[in-house]
VOBA-1610 file (N, C-alpha, C; in pm, whole numbers, padded with zeros to 5 digits, always signed):
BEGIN
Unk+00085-00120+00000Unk+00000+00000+00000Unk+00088+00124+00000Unk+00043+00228-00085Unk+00159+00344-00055Unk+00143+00410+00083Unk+00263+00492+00135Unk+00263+00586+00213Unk+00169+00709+00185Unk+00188+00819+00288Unk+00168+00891+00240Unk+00286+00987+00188Unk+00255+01097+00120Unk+00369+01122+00040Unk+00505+01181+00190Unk+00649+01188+00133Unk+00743+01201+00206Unk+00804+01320+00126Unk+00766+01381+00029Unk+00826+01478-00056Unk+00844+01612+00042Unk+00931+01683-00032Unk+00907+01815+00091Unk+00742+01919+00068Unk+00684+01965+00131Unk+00553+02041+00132Unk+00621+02175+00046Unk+00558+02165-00046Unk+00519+02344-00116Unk+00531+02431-00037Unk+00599+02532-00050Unk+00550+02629+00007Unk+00421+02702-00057Unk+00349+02814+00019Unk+00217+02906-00028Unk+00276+02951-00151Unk+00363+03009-00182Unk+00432+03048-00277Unk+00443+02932-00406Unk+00505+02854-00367Unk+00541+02761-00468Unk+00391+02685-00528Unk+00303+02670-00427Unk+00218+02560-00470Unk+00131+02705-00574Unk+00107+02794-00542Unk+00019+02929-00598Unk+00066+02931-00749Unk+00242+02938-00768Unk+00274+02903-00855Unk+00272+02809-00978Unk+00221+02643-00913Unk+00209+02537-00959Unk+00071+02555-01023Unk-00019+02568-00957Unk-00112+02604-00996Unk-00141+02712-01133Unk-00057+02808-01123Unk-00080+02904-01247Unk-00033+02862-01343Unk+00114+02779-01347Unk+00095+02694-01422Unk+00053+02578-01488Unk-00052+02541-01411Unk-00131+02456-01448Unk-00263+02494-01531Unk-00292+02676-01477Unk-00405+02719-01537Unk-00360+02751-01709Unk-00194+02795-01718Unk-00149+02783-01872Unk-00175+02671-01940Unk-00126+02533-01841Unk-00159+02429-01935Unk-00295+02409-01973Unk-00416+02434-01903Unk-00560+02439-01941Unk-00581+02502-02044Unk-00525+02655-02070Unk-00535+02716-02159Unk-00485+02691-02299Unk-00362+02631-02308Unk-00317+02542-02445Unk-00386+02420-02492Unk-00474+02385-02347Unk-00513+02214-02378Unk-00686+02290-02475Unk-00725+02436-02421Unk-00831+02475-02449Unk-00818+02506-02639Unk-00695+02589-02640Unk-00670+02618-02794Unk-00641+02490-02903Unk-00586+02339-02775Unk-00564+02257-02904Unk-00685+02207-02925Unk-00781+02211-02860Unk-00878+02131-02878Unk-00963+02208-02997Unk-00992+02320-03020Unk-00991+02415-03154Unk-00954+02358-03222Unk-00813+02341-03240Unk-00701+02382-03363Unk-00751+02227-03421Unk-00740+02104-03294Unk-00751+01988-03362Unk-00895+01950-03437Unk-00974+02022-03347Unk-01144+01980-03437Unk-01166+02069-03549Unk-01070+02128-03571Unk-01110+02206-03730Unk-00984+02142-03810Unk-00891+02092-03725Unk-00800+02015-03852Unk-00884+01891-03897Unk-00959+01813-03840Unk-01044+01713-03879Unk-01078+01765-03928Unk-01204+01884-03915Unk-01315+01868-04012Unk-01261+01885-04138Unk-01130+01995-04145Unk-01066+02023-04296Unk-01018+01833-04342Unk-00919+01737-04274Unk-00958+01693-04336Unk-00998+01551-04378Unk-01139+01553-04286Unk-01243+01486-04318Unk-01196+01346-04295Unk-01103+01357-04153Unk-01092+01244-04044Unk-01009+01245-03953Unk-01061+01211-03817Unk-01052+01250-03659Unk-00918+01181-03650Unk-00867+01051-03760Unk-00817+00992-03680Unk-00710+01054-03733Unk-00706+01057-03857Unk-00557+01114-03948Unk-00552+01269-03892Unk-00628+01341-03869Unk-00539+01448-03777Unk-00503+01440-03655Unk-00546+01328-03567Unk-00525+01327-03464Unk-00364+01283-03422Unk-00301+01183-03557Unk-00195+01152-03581Unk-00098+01266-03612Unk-00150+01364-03724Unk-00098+01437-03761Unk-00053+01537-03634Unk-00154+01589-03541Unk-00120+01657-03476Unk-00024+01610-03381Unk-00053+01468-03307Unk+00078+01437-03205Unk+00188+01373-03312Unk+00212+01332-03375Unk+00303+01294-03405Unk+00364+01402-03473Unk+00351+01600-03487Unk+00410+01702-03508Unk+00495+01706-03388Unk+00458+01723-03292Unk+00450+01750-03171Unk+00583+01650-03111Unk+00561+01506-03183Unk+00675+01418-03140Unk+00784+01501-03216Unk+00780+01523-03328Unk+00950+01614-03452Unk+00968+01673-03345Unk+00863+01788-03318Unk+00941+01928-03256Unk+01050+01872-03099Unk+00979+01757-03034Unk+01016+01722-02931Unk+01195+01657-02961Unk+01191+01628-03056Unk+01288+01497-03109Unk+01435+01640-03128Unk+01371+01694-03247Unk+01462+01860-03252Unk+01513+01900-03153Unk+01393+01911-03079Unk+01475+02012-02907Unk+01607+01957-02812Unk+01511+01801-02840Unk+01593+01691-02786Unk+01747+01682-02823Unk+01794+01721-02984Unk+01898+01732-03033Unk+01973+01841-03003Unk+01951+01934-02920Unk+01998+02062-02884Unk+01990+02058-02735Unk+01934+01940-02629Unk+01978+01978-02501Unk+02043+01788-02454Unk+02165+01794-02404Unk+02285+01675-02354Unk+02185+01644-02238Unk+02112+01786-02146Unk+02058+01726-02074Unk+01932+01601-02085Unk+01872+01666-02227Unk+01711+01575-02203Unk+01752+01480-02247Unk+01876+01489-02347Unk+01921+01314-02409Unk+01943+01249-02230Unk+02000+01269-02181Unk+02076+01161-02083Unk+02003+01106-01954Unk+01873+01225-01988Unk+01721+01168-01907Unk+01685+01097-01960Unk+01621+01093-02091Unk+01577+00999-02187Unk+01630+00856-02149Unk+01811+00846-02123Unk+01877+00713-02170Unk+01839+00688-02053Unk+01818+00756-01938Unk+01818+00698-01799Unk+01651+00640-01783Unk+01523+00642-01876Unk+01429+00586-01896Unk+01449+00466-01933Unk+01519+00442-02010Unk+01542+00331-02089Unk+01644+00240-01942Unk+01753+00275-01903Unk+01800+00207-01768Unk+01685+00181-01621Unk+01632+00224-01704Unk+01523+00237-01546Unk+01450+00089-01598Unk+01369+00126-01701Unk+01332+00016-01774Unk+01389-00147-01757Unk+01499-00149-01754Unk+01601-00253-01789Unk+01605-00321-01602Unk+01658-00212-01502Unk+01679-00231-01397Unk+01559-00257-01310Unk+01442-00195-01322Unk+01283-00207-01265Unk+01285-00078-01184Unk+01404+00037-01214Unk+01361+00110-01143Unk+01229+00219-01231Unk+01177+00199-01307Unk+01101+00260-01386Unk+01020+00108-01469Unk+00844+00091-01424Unk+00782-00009-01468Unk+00745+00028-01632Unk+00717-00065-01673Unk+00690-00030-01812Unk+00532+00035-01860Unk+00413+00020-01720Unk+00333+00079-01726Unk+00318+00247-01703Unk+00417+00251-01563Unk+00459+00379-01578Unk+00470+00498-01658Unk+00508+00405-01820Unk+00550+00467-01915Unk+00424+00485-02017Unk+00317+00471-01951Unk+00207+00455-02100Unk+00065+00597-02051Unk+00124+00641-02006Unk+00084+00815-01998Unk+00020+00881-02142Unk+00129+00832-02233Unk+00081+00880-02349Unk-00065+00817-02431Unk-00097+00718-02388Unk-00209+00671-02442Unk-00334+00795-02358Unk-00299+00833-02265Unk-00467+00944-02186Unk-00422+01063-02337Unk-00312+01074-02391Unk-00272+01192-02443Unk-00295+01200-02543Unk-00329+01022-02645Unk-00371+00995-02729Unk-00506+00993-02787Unk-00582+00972-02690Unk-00750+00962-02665Unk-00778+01081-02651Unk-00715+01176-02616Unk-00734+01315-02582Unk-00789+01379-02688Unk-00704+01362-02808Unk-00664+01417-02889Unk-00722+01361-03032Unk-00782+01278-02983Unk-00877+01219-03105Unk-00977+01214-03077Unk-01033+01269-02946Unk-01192+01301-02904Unk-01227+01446-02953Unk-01111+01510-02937Unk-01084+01679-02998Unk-01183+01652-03143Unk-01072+01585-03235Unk-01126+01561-03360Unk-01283+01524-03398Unk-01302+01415-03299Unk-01425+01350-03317Unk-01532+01430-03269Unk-01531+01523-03156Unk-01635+01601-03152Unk-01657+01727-03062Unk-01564+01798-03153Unk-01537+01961-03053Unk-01624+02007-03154Unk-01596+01994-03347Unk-01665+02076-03368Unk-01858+02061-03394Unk-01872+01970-03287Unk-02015+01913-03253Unk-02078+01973-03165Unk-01990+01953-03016Unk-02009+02054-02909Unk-01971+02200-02876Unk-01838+02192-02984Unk-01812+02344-02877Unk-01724+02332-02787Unk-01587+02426-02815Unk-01482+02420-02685Unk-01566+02390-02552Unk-01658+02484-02514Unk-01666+02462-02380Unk-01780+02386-02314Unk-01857+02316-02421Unk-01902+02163-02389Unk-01815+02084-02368Unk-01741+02049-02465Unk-01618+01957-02449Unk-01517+01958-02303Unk-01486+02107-02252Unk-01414+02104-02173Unk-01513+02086-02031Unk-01663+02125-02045Unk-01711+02087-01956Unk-01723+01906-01921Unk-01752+01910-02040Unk-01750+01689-02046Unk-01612+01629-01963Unk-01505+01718-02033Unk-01391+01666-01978Unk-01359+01647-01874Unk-01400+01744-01781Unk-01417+01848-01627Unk-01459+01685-01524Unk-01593+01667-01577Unk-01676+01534-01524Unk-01548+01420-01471Unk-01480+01410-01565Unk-01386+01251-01593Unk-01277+01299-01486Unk-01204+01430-01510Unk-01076+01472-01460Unk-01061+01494-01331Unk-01197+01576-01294Unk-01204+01632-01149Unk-01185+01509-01049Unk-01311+01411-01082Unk-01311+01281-00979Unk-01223+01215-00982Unk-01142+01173-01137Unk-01039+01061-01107Unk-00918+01100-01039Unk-00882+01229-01044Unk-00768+01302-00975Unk-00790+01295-00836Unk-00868+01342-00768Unk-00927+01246-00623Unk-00910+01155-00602Unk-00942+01057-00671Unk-00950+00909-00664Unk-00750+00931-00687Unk-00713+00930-00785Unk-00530+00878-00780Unk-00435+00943-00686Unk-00483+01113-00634Unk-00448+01138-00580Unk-00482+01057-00379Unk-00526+01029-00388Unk-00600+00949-00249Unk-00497+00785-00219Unk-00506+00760-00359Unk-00459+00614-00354Unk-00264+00624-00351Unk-00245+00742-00485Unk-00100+00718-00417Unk-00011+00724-00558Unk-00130+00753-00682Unk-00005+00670-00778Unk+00035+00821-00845Unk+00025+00900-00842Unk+00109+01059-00852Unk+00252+00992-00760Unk+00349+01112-00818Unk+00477+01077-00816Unk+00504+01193-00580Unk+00398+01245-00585Unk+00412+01287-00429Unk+00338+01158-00334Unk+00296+01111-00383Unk+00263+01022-00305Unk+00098+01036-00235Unk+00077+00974-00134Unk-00097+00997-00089Unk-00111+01098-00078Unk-00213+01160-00109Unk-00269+01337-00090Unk-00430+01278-00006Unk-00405+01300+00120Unk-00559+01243+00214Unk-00649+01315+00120Unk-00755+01238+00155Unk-00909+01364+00120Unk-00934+01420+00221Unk-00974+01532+00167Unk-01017+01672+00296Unk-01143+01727+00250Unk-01232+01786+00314Unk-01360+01878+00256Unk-01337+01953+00175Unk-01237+02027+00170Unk-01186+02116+00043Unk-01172+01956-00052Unk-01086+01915-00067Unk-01046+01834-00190Unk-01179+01754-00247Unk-01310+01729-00160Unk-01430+01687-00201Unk-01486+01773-00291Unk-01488+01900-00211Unk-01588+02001-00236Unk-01578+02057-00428Unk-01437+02046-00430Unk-01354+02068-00596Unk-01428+02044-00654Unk-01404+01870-00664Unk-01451+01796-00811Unk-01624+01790-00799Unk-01669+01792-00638Unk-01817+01801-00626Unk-01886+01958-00731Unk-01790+02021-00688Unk-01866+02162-00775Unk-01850+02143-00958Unk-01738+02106-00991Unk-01710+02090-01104Unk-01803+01951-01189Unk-01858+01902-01115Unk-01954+01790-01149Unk-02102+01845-01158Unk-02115+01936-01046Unk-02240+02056-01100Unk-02231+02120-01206Unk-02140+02146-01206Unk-02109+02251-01341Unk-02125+02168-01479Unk-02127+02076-01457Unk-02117+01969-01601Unk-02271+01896-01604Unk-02328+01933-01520Unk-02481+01920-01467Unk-02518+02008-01569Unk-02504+02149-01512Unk-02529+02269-01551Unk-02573+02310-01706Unk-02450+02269-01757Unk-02443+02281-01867Unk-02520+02173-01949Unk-02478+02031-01940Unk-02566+01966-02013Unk-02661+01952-02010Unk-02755+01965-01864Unk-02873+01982-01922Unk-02979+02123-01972Unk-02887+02238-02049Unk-02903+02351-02128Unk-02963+02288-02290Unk-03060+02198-02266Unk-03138+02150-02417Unk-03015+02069-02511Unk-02946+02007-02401Unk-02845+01867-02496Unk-02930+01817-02571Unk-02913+01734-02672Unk-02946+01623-02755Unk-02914+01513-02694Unk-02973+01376-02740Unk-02861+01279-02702Unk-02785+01266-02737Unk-02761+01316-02908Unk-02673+01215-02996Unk-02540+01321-02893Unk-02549+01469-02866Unk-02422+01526-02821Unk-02404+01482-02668Unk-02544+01460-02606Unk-02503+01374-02474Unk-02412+01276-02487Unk-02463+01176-02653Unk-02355+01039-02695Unk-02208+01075-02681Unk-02192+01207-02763Unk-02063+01215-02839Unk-02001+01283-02696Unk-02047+01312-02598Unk-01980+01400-02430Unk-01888+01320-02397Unk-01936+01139-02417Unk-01844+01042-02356Unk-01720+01003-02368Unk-01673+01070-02491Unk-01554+01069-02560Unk-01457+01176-02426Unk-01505+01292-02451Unk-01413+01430-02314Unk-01459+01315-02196Unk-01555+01234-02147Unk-01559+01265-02006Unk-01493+01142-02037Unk-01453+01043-02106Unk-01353+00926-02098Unk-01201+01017-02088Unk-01208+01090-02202Unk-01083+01154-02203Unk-01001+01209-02064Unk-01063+01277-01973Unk-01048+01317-01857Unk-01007+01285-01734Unk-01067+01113-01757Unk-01012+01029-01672Unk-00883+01025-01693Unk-00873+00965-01834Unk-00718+00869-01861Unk-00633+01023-01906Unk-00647+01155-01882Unk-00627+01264-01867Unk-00539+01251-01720Unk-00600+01233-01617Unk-00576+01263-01473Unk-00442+01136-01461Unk-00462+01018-01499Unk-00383+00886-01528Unk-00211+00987-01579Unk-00252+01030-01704Unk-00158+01046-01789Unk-00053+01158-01676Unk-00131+01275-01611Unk-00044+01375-01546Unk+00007+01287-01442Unk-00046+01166-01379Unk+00064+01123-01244Unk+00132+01024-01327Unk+00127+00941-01432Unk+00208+00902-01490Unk+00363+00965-01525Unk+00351+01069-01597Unk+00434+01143-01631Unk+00495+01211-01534Unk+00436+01234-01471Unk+00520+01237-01329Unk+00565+01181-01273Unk+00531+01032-01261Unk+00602+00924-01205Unk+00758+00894-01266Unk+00723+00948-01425Unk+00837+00930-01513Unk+00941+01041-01491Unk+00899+01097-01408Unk+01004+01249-01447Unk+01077+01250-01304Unk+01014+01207-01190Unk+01101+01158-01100Unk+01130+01060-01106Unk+01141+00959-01161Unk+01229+00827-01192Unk+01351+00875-01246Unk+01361+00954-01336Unk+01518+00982-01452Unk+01525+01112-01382Unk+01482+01179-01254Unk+01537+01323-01228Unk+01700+01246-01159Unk+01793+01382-01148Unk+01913+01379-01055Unk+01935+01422-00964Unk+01962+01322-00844Unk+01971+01338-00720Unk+02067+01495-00706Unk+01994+01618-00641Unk+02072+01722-00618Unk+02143+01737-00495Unk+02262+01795-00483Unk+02293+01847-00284Unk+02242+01892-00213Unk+02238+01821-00123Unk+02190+01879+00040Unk+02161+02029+00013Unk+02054+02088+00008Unk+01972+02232-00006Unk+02022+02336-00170Unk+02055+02208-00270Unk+02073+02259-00355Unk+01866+02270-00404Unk+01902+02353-00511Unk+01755+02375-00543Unk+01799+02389-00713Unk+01706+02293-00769Unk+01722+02277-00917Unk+01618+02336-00992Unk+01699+02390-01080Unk+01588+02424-01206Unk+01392+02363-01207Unk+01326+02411-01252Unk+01185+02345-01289Unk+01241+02251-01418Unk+01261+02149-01410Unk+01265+02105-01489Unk+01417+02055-01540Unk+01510+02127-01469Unk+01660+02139-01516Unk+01752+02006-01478Unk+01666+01897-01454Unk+01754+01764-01481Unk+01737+01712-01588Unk+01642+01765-01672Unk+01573+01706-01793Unk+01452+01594-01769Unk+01418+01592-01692Unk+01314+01493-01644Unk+01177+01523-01720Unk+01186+01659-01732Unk+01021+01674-01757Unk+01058+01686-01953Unk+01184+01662-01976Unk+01169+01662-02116Unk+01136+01525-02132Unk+01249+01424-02081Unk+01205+01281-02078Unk+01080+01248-02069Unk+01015+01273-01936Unk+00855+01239-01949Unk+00763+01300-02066Unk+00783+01397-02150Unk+00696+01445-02239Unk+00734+01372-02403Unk+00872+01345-02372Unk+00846+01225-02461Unk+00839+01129-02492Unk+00861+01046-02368Unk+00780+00951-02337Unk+00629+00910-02395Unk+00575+01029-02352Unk+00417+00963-02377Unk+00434+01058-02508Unk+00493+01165-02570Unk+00442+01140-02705Unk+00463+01020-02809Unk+00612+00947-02798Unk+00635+00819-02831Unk+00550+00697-02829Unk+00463+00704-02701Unk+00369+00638-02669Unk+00224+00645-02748Unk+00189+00774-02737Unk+00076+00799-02799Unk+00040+00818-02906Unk+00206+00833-02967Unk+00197+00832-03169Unk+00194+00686-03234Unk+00256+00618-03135Unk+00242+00506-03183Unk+00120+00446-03167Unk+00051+00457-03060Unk-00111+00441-03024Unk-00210+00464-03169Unk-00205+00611-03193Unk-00242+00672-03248Unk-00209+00617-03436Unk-00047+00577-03421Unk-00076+00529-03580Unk-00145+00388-03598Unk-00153+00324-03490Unk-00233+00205-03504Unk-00388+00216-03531Unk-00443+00292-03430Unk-00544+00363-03498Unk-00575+00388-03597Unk-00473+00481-03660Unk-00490+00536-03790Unk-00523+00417-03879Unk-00429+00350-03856Unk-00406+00218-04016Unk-00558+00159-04032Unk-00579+00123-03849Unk-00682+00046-03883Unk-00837+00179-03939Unk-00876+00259-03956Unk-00949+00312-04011Unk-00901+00371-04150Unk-00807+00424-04199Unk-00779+00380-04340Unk-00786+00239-04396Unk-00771+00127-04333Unk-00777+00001-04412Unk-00938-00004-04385Unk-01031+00027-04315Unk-01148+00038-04298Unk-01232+00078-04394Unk-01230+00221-04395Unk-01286+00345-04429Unk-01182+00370-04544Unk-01100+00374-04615Unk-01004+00441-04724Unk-00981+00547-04681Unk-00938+00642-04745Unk-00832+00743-04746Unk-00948+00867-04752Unk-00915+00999-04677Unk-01032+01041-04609Unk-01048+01160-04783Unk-01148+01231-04774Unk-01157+01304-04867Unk-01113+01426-04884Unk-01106+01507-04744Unk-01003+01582-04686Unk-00837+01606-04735Unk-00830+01712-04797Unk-00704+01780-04827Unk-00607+01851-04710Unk-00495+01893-04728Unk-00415+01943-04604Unk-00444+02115-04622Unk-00543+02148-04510Unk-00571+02262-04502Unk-00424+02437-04520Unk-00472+02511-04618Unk-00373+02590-04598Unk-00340+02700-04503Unk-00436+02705-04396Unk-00407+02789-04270Unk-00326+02719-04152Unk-00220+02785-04174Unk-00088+02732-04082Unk-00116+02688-03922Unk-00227+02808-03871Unk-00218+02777-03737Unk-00317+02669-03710Unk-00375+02575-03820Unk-00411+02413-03809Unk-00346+02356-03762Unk-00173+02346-03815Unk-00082+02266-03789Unk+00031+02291-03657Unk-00065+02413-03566Unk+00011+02424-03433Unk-00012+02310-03299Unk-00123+02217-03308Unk-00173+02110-03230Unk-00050+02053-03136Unk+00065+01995-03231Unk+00157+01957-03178Unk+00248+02020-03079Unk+00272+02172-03130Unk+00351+02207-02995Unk+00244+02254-02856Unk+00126+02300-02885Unk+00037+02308-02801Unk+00063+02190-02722Unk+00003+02079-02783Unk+00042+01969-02670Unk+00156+01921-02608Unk+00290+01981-02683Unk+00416+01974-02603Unk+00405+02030-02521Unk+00354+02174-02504Unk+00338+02276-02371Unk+00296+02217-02268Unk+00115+02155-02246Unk+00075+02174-02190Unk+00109+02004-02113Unk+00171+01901-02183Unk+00195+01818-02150Unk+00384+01791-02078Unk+00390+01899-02107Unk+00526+01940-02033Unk+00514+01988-01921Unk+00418+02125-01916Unk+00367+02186-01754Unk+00334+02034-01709Unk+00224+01965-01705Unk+00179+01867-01638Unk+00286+01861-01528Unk+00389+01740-01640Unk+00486+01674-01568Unk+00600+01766-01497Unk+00620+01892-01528Unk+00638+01970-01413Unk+00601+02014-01324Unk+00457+02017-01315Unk+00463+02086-01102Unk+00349+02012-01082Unk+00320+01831-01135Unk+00255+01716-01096Unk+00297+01671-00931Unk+00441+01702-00920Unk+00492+01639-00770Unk+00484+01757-00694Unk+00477+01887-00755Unk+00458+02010-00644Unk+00305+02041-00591Unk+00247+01943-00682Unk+00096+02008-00635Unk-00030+01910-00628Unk+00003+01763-00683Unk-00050+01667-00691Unk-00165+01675-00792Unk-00207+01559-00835Unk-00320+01569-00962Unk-00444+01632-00885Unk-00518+01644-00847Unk-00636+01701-00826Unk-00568+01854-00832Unk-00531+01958-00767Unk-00455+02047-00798Unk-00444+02086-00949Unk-00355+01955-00991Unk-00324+01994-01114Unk-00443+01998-01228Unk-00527+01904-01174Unk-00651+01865-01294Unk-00720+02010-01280Unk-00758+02064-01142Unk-00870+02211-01117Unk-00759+02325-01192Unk-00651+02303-01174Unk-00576+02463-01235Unk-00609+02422-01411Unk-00604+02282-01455Unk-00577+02291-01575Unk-00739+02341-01602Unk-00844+02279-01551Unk-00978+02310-01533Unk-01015+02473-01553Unk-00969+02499-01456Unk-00975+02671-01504Unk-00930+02702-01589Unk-00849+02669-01639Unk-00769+02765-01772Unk-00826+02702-01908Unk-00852+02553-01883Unk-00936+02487-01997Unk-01116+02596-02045Unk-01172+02582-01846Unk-01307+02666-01906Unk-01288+02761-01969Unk-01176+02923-01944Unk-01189+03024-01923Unk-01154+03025-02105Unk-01047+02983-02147Unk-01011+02965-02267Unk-01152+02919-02359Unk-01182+02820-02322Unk-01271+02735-02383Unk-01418+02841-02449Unk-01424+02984-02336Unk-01566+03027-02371Unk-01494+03161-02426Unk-01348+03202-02424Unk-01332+03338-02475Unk-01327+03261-02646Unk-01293+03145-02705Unk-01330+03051-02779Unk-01429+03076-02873Unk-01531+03020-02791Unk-01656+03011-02825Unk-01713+03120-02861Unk-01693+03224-02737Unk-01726+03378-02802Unk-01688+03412-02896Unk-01570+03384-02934Unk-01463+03530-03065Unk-01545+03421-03154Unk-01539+03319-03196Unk-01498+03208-03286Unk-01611+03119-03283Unk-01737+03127-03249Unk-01854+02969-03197Unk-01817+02910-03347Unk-01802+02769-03318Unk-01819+02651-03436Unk-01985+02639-03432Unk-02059+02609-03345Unk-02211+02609-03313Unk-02269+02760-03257Unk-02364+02768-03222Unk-02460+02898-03137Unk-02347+02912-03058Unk-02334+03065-03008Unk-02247+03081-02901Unk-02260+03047-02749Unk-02171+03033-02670Unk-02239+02975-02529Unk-02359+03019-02448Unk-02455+02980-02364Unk-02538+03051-02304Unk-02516+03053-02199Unk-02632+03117-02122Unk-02615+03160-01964Unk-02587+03033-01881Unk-02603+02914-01923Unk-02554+02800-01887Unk-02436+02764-01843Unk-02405+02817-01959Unk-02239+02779-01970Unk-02167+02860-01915Unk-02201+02988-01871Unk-02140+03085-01811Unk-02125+03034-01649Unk-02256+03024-01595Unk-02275+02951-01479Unk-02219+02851-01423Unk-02199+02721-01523Unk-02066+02610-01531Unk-01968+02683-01509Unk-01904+02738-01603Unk-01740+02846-01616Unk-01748+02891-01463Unk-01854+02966-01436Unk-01795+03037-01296Unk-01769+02953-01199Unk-01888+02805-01174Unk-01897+02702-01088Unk-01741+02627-01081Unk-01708+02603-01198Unk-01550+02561-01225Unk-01433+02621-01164Unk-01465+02733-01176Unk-01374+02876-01092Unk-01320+02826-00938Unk-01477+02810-00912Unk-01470+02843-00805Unk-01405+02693-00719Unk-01449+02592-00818Unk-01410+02451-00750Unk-01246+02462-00753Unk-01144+02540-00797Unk-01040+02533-00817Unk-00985+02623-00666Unk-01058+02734-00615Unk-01046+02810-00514Unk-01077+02721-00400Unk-01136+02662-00362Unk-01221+02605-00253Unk-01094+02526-00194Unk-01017+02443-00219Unk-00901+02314-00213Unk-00815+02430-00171Unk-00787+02506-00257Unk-00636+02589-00269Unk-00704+02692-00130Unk-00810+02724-00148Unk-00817+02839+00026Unk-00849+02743+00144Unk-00890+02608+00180Unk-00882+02505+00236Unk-00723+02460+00276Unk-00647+02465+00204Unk-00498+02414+00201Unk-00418+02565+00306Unk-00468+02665+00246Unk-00404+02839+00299Unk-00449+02793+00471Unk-00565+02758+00485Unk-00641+02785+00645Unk-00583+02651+00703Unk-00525+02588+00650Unk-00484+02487+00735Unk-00324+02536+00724Unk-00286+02544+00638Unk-00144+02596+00686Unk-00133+02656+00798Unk-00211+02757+00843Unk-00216+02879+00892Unk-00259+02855+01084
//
């Protein structure tokens, strides 16, 4: 059974921090989910952009990779971990939540709407991050449940109330299950990757204090699961081209289609950086906020469908607030 965690405690400072960057990663996870449901619809299949987009995302990673000694020698130390058992081989399959992610985008953002979708998602992410954070498998170890840490995902589950029942359909009730699957194996993927990024980090000195990121750990873990999830993802692919043939869809000529990939390097990089400073529930509500808030300035500039209603506004704020409740719960007990 795990402990509970033994890591050192955040400071107010640090964890406030973790959090904001977690609300960036919401906000990139909000724009790819755009970028990727209009690269489908251009062209005219979920699965072949869904490839297209992570497996961009793997180049750019592979490039960077060739320009830092550090992320190579994290990387090799995945592969020794592997070999030795200090790193399981499930550990390493993060990238499949990253894969599903990203082909639910395709399959039906431009059905629902950024901020249906991110509300659907909300459902899956909020609870299972509770649930992994409780049990142990984040890289800090047990995070108890507290009334704040209930109260989170309880509000954010209203909010997904809220919204869907604003005159859903079924068939978009159908197509919700895709984000609220996604969300789960979402919450999976951030303590995964975290698990991976302290496995290949380097032991620092006695009150040395390292970079965010500056052992290369969090490069290792991000490509990790893109490795993971492209390969996921081209299996996929084959099998619906050998299915279905070759889609009818041309390669769209508006460039910022083909930004999906580093979007998801971003926001799958924050993850696995301040996953051990702040634990997944934390991390799932910051990405939560920045997913809604993105998701409806979205919808406003840009609706693919009717623009959001007073519904959805009500969700958005309900979401807000489930992200405050934990984090001012955490302040009063410090204190």
């Amino acid at each position: 059974m795990s402990q509970p965690s033994t890591s050192p405690p955040s400071t107010g400072s640090g964890r406030a921090a973790g959090v904001a960057l977690a609300i960036v990663a919401g906000l990139a996870a909000a724009l790819q989910s755009r970028v990727n449901g209009s690269l489908a619809t251009a062209m005219d299949s979920p699965f072949v952009a869904a490839f297209f987009s992570f497996s961009s995302g793997l180049v750019l990673l592979l490039v960077a990779l060739a320009f830092s000694s550090t992320g190579r020698a994290a990387v090799r130390r995945v592969g020794t971990g592997l070999r030795t058992g200090g790193l399981r081989p499930w550990e390493c399959l993060g990238g499949l939540g990253g894969a599903f992610f990203v082909m639910s985008q395709g399959l039906t953002v431009d059905v629902l709407g950024v901020a249906v979708f991110t509300v659907a998602l909300v459902a899956g992410q909020s609870v299972s991050s509770l649930v992994i954070d409780r049990v142990g498998i984040a890289p800090g170890g047990v995070r108890l449940v507290t009334l704040g840490r209930v109260l989170g995902p309880a509000l954010t589950v209203v909010a997904v109330v809220v919204v869907s029942g604003a005159g859903a359909t079924t068939a978009a009730l159908a197509l919700a299950l895709f984000p609220l699957v996604a969300g789960v194996l979402q919450s999976f993927q951030q303590a995964l990757n975290g698990r991976v990024r302290s496995a290949v980090r380097v032991t620092t000195p006695a009150g040395a204090r390292a970079r965010l990121g500056g052992d290369g750990g969090v490069i290792a873990a991000t490509v990790v699961s893109f490795v993971v999830g492209t390969a996921a993802l081209l299996v996929v692919m084959g099998v619906a081209l050998a299915v279905g043939g070759a889609p009818a869809g041309g390669l769209p000529p508006d460039l910022l289609l083909y930004s999906g990939g580093l979007l998801g390097v971003t926001f799958i990089a924050l993850q696995a950086a301040v996953v051990q400073r702040i634990g997944v529930l934390l991390l799932g509500l910051g990405m939560i906020a920045g997913q809604v808030v993105g998701a409806l300035v979205l919808d406003v500039l840009s609706p693919t469908i009717a623009p959001p209603g007073a519904a959805t506004y009500v969700g958005a704020a309900l979401t807000l607030v489930a992200v405050a409740v934990p984090l001012l719960e955490g302040a009063l007990r410090r204190r």
